[in-house]
Backbone as a printed PyTorch tensor [residue, N CA C, xyz], in Angstrom:
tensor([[[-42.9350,  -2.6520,  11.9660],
         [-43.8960,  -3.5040,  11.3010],
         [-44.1840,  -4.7220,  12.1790]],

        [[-45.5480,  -5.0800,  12.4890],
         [-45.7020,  -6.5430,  12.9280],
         [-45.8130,  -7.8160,  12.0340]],

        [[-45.4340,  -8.6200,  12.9860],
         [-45.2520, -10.1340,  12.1330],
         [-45.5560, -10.8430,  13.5030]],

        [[-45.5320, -11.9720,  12.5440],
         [-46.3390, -13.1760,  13.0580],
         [-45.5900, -13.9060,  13.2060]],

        [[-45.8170, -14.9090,  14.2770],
         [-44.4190, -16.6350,  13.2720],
         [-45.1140, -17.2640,  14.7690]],

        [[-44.9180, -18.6560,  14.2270],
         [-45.7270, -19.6550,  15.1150],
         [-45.0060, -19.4600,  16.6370]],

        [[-45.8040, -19.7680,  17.7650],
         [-45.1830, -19.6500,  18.8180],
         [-44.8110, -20.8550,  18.9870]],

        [[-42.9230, -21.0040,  19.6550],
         [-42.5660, -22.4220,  20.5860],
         [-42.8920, -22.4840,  21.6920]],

        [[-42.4140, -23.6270,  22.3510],
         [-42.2040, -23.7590,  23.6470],
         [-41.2440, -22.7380,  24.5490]],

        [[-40.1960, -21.9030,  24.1770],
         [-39.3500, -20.9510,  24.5990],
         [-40.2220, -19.5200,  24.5560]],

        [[-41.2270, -19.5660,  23.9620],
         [-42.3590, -18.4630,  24.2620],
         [-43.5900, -18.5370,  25.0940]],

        [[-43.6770, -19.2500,  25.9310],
         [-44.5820, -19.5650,  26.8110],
         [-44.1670, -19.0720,  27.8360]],

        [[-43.0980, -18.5450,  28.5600],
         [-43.3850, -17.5030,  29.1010],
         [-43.5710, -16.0360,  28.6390]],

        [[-43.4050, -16.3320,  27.4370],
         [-43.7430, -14.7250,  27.1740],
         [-45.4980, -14.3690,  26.6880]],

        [[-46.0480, -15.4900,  26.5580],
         [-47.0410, -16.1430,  26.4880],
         [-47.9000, -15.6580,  27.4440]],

        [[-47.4080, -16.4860,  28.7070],
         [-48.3940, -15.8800,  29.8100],
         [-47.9530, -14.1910,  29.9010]],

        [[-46.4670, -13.5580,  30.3110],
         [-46.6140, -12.5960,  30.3650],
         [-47.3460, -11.4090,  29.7080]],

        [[-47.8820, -12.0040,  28.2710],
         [-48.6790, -10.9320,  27.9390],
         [-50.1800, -11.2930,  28.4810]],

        [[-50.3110, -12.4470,  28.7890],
         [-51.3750, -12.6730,  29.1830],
         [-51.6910, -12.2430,  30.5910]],

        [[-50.5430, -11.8620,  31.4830],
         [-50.8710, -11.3990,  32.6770],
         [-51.1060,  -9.9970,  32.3760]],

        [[-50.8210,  -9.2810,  31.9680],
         [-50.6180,  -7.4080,  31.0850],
         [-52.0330,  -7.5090,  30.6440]],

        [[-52.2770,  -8.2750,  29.9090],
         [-53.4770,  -7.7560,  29.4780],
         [-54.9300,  -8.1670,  30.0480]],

        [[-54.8780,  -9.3660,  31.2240],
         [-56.2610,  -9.9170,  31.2900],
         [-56.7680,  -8.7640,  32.5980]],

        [[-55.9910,  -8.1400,  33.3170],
         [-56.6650,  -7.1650,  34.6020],
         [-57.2370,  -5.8260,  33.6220]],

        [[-56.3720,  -5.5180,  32.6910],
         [-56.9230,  -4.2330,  31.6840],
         [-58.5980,  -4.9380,  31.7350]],

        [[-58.6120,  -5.9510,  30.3910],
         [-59.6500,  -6.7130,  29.7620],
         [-60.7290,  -7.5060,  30.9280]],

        [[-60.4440,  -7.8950,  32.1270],
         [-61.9420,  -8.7130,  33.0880],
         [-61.3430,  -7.4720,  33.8050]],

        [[-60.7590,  -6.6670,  35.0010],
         [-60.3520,  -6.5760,  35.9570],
         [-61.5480,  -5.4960,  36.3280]],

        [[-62.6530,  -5.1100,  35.4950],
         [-63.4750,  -3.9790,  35.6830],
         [-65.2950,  -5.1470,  35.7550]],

        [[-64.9460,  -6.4490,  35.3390],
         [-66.3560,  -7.4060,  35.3540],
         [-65.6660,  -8.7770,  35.6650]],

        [[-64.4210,  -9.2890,  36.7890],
         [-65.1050, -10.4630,  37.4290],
         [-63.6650, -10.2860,  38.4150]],

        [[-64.0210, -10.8890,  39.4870],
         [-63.2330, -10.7770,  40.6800],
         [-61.9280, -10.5630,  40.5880]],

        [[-61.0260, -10.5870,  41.6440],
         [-59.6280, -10.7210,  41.6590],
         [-59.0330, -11.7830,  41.7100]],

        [[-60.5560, -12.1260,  42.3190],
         [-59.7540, -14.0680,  42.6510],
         [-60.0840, -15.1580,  41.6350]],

        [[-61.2300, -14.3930,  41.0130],
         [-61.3560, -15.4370,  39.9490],
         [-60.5140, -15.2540,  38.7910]],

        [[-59.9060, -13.8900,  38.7640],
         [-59.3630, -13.9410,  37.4300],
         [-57.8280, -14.3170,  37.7300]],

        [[-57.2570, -14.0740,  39.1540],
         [-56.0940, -14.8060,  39.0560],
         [-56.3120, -16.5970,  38.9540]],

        [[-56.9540, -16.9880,  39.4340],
         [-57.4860, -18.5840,  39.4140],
         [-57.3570, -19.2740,  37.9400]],

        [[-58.0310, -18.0080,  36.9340],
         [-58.4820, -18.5440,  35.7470],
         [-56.7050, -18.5820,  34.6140]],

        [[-55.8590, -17.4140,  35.3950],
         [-54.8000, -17.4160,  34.8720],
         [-53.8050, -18.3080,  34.9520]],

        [[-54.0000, -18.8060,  36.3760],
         [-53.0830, -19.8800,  36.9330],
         [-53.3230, -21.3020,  35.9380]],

        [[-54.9540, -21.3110,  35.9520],
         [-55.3320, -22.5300,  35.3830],
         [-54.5990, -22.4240,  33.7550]],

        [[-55.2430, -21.2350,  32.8640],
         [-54.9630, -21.6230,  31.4260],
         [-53.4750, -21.6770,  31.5470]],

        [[-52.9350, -20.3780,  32.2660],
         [-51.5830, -19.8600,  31.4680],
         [-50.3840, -20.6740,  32.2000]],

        [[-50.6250, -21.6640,  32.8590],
         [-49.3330, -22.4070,  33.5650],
         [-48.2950, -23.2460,  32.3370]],

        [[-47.6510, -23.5460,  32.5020],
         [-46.7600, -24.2230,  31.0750],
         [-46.9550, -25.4300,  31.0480]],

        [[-47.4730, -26.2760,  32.2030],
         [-48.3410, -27.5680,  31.9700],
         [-49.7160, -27.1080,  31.2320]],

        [[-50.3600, -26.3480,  31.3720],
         [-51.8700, -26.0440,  30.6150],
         [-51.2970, -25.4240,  29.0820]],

        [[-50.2780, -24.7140,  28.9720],
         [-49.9800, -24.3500,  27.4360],
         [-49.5080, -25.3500,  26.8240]],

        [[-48.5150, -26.2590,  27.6950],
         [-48.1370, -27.8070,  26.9040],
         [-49.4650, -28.6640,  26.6330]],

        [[-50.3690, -28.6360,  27.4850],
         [-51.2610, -29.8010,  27.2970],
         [-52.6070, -29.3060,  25.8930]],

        [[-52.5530, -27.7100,  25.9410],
         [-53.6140, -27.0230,  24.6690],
         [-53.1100, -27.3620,  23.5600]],

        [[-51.6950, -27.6480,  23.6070],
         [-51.2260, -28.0380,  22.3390],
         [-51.1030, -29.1760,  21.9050]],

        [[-50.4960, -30.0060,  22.6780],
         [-50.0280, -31.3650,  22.4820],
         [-51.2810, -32.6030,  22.7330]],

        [[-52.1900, -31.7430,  23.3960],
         [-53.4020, -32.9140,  23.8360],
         [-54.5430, -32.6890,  22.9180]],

        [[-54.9450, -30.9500,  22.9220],
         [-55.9540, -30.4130,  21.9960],
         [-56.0910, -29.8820,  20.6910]],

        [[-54.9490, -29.9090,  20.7210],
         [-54.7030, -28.7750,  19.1720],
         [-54.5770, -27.8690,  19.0020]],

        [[-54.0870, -27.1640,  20.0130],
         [-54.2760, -25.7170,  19.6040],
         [-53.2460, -25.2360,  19.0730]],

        [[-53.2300, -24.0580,  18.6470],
         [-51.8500, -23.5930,  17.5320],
         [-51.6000, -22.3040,  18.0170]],

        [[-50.6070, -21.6690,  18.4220],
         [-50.5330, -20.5480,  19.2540],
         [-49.0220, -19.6430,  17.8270]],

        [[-49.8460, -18.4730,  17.7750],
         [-49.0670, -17.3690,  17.1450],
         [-48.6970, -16.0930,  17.7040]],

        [[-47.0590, -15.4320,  17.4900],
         [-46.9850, -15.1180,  18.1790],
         [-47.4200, -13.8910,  17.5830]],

        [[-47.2570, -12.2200,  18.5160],
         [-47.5130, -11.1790,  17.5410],
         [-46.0420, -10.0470,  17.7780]],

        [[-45.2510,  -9.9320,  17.2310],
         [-44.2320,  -9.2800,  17.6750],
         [-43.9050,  -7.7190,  16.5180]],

        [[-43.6950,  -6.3580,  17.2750],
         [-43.4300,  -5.4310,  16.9070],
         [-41.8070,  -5.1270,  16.8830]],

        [[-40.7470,  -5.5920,  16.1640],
         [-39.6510,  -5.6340,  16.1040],
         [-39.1700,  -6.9980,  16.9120]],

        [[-38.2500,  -6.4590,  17.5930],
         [-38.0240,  -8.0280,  18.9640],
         [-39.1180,  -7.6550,  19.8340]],

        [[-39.9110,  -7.0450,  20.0980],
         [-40.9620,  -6.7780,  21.3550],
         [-42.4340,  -7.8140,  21.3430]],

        [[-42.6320,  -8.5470,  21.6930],
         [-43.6650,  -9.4610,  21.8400],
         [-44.7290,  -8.5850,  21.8570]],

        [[-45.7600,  -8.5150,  21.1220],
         [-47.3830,  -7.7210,  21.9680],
         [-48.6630,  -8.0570,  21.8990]],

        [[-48.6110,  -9.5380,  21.8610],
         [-49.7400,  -9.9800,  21.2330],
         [-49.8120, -11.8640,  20.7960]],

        [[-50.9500, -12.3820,  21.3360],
         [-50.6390, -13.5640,  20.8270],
         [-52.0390, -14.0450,  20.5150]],

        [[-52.6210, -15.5570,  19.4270],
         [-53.3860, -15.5860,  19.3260],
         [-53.2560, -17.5890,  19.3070]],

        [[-54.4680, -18.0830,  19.8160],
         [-54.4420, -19.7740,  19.9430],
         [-55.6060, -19.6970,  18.8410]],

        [[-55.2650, -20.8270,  18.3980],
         [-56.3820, -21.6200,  17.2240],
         [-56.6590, -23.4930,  17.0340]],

        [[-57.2810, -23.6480,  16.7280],
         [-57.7210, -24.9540,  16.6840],
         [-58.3090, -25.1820,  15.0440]],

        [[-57.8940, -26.0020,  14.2420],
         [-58.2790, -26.5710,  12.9950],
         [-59.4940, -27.2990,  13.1090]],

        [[-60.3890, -27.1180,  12.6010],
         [-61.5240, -28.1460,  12.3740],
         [-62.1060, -28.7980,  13.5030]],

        [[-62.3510, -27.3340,  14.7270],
         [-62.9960, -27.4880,  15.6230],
         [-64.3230, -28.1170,  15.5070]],

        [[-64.1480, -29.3170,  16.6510],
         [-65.0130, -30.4360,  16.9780],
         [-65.8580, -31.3780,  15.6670]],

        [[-64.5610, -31.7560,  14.6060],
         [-64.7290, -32.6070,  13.6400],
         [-65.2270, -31.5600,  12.5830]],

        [[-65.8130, -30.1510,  12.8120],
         [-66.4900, -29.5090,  11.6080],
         [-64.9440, -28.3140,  10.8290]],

        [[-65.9160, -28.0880,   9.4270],
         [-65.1330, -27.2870,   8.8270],
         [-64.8970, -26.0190,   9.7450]],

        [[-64.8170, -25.4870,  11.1170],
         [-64.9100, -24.3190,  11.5570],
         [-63.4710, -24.2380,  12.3020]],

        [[-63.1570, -23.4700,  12.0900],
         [-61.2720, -22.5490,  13.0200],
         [-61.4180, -22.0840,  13.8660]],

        [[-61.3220, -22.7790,  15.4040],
         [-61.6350, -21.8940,  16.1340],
         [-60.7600, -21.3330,  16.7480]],

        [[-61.1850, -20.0550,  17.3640],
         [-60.4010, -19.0850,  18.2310],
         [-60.2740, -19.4750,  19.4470]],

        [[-59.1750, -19.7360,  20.1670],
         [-59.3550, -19.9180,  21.7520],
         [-58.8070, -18.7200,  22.1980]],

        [[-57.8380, -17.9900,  22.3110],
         [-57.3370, -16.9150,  23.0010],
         [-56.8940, -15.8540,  21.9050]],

        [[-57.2530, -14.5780,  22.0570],
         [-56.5920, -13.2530,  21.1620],
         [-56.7320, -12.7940,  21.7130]],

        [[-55.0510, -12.1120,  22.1650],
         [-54.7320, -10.9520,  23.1420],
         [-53.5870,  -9.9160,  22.5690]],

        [[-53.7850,  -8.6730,  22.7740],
         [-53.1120,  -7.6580,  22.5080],
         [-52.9750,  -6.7660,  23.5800]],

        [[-51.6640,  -6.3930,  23.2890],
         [-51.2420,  -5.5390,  24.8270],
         [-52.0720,  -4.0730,  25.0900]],

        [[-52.5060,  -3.5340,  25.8770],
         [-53.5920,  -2.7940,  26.0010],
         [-52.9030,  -1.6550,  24.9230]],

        [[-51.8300,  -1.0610,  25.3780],
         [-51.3060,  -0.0200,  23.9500],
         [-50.9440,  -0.2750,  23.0270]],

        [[-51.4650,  -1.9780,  22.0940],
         [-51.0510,  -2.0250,  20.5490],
         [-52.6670,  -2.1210,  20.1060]],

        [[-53.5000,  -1.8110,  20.8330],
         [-55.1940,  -2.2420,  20.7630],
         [-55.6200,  -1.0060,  20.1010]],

        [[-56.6110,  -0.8470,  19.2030],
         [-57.2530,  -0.1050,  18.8170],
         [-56.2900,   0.7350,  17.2920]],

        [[-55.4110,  -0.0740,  17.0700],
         [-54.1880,   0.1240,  16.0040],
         [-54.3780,  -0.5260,  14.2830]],

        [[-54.9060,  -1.4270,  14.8060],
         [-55.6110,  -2.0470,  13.4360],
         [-54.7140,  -3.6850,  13.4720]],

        [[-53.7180,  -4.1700,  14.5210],
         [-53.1980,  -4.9480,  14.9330],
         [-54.2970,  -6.4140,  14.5100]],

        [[-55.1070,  -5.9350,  15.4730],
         [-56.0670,  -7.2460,  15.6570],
         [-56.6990,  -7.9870,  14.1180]],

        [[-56.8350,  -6.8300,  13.6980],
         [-57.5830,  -7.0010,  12.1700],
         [-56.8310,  -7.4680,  11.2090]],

        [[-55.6090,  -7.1020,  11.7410],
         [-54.4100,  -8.1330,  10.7700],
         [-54.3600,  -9.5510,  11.0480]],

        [[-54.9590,  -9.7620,  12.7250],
         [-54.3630, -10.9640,  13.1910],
         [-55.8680, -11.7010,  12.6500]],

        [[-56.9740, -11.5200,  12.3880],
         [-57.6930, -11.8540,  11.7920],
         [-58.0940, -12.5200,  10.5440]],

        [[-57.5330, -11.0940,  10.0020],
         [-57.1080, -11.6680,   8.1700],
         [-55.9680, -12.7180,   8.2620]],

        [[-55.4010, -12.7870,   9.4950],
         [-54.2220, -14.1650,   8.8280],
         [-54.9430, -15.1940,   9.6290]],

        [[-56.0890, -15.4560,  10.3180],
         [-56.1470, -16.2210,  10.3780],
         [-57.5820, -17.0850,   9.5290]],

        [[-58.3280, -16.3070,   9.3640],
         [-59.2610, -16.2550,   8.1150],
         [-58.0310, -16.7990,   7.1470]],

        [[-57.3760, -16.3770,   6.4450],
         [-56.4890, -17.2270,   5.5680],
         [-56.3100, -18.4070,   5.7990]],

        [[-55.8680, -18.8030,   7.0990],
         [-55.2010, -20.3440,   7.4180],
         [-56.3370, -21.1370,   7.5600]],

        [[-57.7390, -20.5500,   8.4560],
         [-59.1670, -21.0160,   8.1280],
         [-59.7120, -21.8380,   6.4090]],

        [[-59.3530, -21.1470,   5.5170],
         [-59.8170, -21.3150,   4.1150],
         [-57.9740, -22.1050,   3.6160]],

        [[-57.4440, -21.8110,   4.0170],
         [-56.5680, -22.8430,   3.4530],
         [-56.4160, -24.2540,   4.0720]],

        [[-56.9040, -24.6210,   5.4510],
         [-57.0490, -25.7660,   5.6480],
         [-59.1380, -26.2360,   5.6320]],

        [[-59.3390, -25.2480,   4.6300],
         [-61.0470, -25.8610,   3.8620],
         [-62.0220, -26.1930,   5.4280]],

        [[-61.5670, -25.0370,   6.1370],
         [-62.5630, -24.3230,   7.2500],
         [-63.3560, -23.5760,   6.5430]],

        [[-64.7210, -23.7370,   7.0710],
         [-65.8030, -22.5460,   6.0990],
         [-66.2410, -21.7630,   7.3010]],

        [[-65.8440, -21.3920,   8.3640],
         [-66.2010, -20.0770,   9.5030],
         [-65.1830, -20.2310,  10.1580]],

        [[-64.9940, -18.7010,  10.6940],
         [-64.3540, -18.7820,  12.0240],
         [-65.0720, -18.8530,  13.4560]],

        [[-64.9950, -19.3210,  14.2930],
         [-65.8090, -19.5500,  15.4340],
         [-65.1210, -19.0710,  16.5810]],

        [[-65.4930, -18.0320,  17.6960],
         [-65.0890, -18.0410,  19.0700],
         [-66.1380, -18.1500,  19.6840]],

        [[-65.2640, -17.9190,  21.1790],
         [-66.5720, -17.8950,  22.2340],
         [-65.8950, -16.4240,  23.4770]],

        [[-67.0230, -15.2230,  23.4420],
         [-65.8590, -14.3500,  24.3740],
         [-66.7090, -14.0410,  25.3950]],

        [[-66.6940, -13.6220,  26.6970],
         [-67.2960, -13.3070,  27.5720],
         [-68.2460, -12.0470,  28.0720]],

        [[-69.6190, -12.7140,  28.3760],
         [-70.6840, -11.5580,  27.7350],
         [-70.6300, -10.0890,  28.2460]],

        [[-69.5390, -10.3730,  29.3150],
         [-69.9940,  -8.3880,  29.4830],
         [-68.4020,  -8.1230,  28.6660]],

        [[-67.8940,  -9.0130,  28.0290],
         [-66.3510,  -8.1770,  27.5010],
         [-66.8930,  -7.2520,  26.4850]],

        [[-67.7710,  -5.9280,  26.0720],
         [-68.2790,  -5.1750,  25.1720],
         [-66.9960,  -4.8120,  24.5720]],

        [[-66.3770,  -4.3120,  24.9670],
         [-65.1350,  -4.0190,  23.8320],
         [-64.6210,  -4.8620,  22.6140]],

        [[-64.3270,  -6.5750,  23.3280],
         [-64.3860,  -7.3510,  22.5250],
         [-65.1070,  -7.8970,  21.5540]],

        [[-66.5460,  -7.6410,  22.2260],
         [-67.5650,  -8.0090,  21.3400],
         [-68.2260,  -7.4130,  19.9720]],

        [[-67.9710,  -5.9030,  20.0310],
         [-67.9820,  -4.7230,  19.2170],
         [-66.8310,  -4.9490,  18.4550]],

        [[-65.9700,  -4.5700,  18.3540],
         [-64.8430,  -5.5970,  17.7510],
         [-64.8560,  -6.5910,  16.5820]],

        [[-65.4180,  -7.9960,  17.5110],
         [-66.0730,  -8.9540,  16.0760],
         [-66.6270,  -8.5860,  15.7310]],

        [[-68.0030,  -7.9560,  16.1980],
         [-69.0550,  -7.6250,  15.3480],
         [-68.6450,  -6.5870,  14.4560]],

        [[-67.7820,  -5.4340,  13.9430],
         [-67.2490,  -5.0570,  12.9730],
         [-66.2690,  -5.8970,  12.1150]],

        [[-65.7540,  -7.0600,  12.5850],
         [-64.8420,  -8.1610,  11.5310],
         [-66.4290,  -8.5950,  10.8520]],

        [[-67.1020,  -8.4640,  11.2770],
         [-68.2820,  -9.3320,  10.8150],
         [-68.3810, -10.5260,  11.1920]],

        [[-68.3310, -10.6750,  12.6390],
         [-68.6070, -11.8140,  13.2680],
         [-70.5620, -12.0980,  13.7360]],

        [[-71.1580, -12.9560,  14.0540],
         [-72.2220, -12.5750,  14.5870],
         [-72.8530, -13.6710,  15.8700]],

        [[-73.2520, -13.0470,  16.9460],
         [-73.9810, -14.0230,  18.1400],
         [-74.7830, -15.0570,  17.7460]],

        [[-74.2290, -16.6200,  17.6090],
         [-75.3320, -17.5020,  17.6590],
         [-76.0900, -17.9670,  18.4890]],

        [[-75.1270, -17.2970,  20.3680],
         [-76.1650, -17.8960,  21.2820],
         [-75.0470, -17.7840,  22.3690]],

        [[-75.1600, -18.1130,  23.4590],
         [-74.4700, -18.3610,  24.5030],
         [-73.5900, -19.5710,  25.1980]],

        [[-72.8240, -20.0430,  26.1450],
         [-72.5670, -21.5470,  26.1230],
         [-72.0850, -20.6400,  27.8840]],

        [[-72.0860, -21.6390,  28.6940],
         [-71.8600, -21.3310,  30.1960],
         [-71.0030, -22.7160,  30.1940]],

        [[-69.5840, -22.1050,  30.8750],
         [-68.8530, -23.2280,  31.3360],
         [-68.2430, -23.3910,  32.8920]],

        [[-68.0910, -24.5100,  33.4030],
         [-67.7870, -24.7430,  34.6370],
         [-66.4250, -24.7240,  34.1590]],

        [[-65.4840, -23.6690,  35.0120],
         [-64.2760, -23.5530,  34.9500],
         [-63.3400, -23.8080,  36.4300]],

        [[-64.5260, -24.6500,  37.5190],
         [-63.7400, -25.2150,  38.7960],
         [-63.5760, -24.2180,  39.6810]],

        [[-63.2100, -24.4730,  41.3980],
         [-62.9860, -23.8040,  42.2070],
         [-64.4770, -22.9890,  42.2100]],

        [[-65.7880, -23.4670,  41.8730],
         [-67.2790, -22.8200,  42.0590],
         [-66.9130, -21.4190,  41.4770]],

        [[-66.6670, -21.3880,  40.0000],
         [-66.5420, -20.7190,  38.7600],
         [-67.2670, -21.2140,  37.4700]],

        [[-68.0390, -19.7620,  37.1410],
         [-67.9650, -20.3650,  35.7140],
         [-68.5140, -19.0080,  35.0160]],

        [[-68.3650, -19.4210,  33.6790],
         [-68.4010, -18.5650,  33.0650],
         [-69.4630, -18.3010,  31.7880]],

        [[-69.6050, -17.3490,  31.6520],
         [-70.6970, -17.0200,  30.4700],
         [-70.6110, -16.2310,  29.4200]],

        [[-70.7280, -16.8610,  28.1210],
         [-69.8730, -16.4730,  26.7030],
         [-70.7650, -16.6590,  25.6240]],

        [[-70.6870, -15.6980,  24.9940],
         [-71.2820, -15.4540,  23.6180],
         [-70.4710, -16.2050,  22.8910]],

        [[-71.1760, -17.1740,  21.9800],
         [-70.8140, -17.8050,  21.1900],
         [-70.6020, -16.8480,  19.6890]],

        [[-69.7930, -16.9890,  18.8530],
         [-70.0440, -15.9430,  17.8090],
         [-69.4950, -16.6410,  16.7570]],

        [[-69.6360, -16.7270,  15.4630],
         [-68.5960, -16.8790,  14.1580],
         [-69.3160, -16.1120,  12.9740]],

        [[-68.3490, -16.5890,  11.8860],
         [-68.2290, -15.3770,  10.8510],
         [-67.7460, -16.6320,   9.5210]],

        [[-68.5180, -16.4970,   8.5460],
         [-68.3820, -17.4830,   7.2610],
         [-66.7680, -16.8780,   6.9320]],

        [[-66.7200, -18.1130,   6.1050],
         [-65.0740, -17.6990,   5.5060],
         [-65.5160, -17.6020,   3.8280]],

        [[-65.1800, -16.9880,   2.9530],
         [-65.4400, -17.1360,   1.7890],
         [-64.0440, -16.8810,   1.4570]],

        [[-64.0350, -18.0300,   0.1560],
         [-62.6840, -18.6300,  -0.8200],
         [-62.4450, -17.7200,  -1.7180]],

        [[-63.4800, -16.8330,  -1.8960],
         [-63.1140, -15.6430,  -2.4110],
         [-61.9620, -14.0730,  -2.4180]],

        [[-61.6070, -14.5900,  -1.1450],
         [-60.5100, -13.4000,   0.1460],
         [-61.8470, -12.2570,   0.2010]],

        [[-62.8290, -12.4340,  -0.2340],
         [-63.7250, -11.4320,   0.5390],
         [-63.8720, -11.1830,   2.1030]],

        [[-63.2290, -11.4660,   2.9620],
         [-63.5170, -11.8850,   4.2400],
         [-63.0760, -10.5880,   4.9530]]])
């Protein structure tokens, strides 16, 4: 059975390690070698996971199948002053994907969305990631538009903006 439970600081390397497992599966077929090790170094270092948390807010959960880590997800409360939850990172190890995993990690966070009186969930994922994007769009997420970010070292990136209403109803 999977479960959840908030991630510490003693999981940040296990943190990046799933994050190294899974980001060559997920970009390694639409953006360089060098950019995607660059982009890993940058988020997933333990100064950049200390500072998402302690500077920005972010809330990192872990996803574990017995003792086996396979999965983790970052969030933010009441992204940029509005009622909206946003998603910064959801990753699953390429063989717990397509399991119904994700859709759990969804519904719990749609919950924590409407219990801290968030009315959408909001991400932003990268426009050729189609797998990912097909995906939300069956949670019932939908494209409001695009956002391009300078991510340094003459990088950047280009992302579908997407969210999905929360209703207090648990209709979600």
């Amino acid at each position: 059975m999977v479960v959840f439970r908030k991630a510490e600081e003693g999981d940040w390397p296990v943190i990046r390690q799933i994050a190294y497992e899974t980001w060559p599966d997920t970009f390694g077929h639409i953006i360089s070698a060098d950019q995607l090790d660059y982009m890993l170094d940058l988020i997933y270092s333990e100064k950049s996971i200390r500072n998402q948390i302690s500077e920005k807010g972010h809330h990192f959960i872990l996803a574990k199948l017995g003792d086996d880590p396979i999965g983790f997800v970052s969030y933010e409360k009441h992204y940029n002053s509005e009622p909206q939850l946003m998603i910064h990172k959801f990753y699953l190890l390429p063989v717990f994907q397509g399991l119904g995993i994700g859709r759990k990690i969804l519904d719990l966070l749609s919950k924590i969305g409407i219990e801290c009186n968030d009315c959408q969930l909001r991400l932003k994922v990268y426009h050729k990631n189609d797998k990912a994007i097909g995906f939300y769009e069956k949670y019932g997420f939908k494209n409001i538009g695009t956002e391009t970010t300078d991510i340094g070292n003459s990088y950047s990136i280009l992302d579908h903006v997407m969210v999905k209403p929360l209703l207090s109803d648990g209709t979600n």
